[in-house]
C-alpha positions in Angstrom: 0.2 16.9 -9.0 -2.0 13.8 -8.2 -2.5 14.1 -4.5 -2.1 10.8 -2.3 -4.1 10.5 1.3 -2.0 8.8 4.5 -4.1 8.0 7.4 -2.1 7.1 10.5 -3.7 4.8 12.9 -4.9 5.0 16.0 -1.1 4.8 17.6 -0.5 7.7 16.1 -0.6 11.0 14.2 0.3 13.0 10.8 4.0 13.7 12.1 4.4 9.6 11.9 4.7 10.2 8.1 7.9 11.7 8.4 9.8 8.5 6.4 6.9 9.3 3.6 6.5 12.9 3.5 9.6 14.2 1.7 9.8 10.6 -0.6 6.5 11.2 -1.6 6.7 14.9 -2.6 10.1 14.2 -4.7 8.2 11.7 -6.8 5.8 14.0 -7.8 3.0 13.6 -5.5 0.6 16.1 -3.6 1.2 15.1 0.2 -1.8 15.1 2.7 -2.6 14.0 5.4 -4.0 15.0 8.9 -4.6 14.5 12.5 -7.8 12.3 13.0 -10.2 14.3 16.3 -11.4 10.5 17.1 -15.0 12.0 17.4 -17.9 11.3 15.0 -17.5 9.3 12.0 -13.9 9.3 10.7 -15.0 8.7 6.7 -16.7 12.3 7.4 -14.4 14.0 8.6 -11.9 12.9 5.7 -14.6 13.6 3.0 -14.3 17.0 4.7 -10.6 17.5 4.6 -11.4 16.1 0.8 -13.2 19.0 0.1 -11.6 21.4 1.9 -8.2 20.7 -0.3 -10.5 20.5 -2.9 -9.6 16.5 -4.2 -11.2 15.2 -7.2 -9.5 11.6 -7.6 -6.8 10.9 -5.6 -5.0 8.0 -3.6 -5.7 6.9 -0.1 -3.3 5.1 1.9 -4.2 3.6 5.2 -2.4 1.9 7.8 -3.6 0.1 11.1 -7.3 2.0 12.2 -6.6 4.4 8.8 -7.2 1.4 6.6 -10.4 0.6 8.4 -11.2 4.5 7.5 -9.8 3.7 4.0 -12.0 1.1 3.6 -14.8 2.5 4.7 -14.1 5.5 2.6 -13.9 3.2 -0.6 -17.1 1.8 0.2 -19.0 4.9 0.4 -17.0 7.2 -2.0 -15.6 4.7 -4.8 -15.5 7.2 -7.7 -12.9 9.5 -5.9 -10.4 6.8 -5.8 -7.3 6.0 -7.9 -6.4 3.5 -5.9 -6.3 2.1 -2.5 -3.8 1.1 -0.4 -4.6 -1.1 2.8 -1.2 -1.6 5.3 -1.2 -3.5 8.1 -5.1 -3.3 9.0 -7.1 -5.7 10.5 -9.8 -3.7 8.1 -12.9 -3.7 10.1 -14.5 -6.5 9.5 -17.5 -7.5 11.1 -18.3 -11.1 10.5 -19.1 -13.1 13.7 -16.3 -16.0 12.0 -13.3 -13.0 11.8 -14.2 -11.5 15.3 -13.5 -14.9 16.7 -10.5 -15.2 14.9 -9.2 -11.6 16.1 -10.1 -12.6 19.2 -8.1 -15.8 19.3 -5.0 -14.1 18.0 -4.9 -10.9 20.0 -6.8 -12.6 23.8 -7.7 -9.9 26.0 -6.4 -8.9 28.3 -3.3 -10.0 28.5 -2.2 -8.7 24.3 -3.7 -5.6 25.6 -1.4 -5.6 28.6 1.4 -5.8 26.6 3.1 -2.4 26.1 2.5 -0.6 23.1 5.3 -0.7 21.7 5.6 -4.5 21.7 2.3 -4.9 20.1 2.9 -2.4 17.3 6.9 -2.6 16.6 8.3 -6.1 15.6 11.5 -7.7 17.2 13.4 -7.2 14.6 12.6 -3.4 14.6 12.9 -3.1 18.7 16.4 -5.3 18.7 18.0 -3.2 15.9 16.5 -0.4 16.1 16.1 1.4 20.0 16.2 5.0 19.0 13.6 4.3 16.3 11.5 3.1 19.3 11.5 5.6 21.6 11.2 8.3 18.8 8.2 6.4 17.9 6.9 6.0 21.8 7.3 10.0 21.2 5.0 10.5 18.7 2.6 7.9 19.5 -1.1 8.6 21.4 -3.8 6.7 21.4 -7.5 7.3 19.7 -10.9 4.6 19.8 -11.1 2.4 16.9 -12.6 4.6 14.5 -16.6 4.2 14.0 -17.8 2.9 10.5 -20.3 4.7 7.9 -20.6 1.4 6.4 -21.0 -2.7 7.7 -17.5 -3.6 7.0 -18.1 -7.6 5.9 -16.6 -9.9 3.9 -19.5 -9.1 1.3 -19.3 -5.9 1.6 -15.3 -6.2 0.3 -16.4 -8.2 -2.6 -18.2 -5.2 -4.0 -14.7 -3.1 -3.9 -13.3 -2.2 -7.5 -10.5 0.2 -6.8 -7.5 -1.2 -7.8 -6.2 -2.2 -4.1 -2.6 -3.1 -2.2 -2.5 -5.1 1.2 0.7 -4.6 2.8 1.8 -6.6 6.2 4.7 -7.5 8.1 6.4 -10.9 8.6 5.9 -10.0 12.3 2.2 -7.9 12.7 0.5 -9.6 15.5 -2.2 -7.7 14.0 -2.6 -9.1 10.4 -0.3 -11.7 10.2 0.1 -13.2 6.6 -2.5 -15.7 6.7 -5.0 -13.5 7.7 -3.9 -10.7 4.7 -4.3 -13.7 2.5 -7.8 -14.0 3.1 -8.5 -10.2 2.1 -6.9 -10.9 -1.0 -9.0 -13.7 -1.7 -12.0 -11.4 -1.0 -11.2 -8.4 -2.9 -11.2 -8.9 -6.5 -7.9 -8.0 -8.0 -6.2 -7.1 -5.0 -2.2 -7.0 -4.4 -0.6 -8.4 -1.2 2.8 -8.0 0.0 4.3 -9.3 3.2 7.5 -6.7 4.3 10.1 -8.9 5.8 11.5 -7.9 9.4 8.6 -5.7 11.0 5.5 -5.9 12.9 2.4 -3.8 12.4 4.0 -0.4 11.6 5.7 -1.2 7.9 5.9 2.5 7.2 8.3 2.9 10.2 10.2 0.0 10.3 10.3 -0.5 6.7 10.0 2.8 5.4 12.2 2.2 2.4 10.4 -0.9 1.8 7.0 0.9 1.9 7.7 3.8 0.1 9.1 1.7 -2.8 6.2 -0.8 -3.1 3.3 1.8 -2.3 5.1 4.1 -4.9 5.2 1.3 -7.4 1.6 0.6 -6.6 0.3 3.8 -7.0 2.6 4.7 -10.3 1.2 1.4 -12.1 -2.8 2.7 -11.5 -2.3 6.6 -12.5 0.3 6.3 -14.9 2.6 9.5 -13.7 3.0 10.9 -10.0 2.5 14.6 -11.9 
């Protein structure tokens, strides 16, 4: 079974993968993932789960602070990859230019004011969807934004040959689509894909729509999920 990575971000956990888990594992994918500590570098500690399952290649799917970790990762371990997917991640990126513009879209402190919720579920999601919210207030904690083996930069990104998937919603206050455009630009051969009617947690408010274009994603760059 080719094994696929999740890495939940820094709003949350493994048990967040609960729309992925059993959709994954019927399609004929190995399932991991795990609980981040938040403590020393994060592409270290997943190098270690990486050899304690005892991955060769495999596929690494990150969303919000787990892409920053999955991009690190594909910086400093390229070779293990069969792909990367990058969902709703502001990436990591470094440059003076971006930091301004994160800055500019996201001004502390009022965004940070903002309940968590409302900065990480869309409208659409909290209007339609109120249970889904307060199961995902449930699960949700809080880690530091992961520290970084590597300079994430826009250079950096150019260097990035692993067949790679940005995925955003209509609604992420995070990465909004002009701002994944730019990534795709950046990273040669990439694949975007705005998900209509969510914010910056696609996997949960989307979760069919994830599954069905990370599944197609993954099946076109390994050929079978077995």
């Amino acid at each position: 079974m080719t094994p696929v990575v999740f890495l939940h971000a820094s709003s949350g956990n493994s048990r967040m993968w609960l729309h992925q888990q059993p959709v994954f594992t019927k399609a004929g994918y190995r399932f991991v993932a795990y609980d981040r500590s938040g403590e020393g570098m994060a592409v270290d500690e997943l190098e270690a789960v990486v050899r304690g399952e005892k991955l060769e290649r495999f596929h690494l799917v990150g969303t919000a602070a787990g892409g920053i970790v999955a991009t690190d990762y594909a910086l400093s371990f390229p070779r293990r990859l069969l792909s990367l997917v990058i969902a709703n991640s502001i990436v990591g990126v470094q440059d003076e230019e971006y930091v301004a513009l994160m800055r500019r879209l996201r001004p502390a402190p009022q965004f940070d004011a903002l309940p968590v919720e409302v900065r990480e579920l869309g409208p659409s999601y909290r209007a339609a969807n109120p249970e889904g919210v307060q199961r995902w207030k449930a699960l949700a904690g809080h880690l530091p934004t992961p520290k970084t083996k590597n300079r994430i930069t826009f250079a950096a990104l150019q260097a990035i040959r692993t067949p790679t998937l940005l995925l955003t919603g209509d609604a992420d206050l995070y990465m909004p689509p002009p701002v994944m455009e730019l990534f795709q630009k950046i990273i040669a051969g990439s694949h975007a894909l705005v998900l209509p009617g969510c914010g910056h947690s696609a996997f949960w408010e989307q979760p069919e729509a994830f599954n069905r274009a990370v599944l197609g994603f993954l099946k076109a760059n390994s050929g079978s999920g077995s």
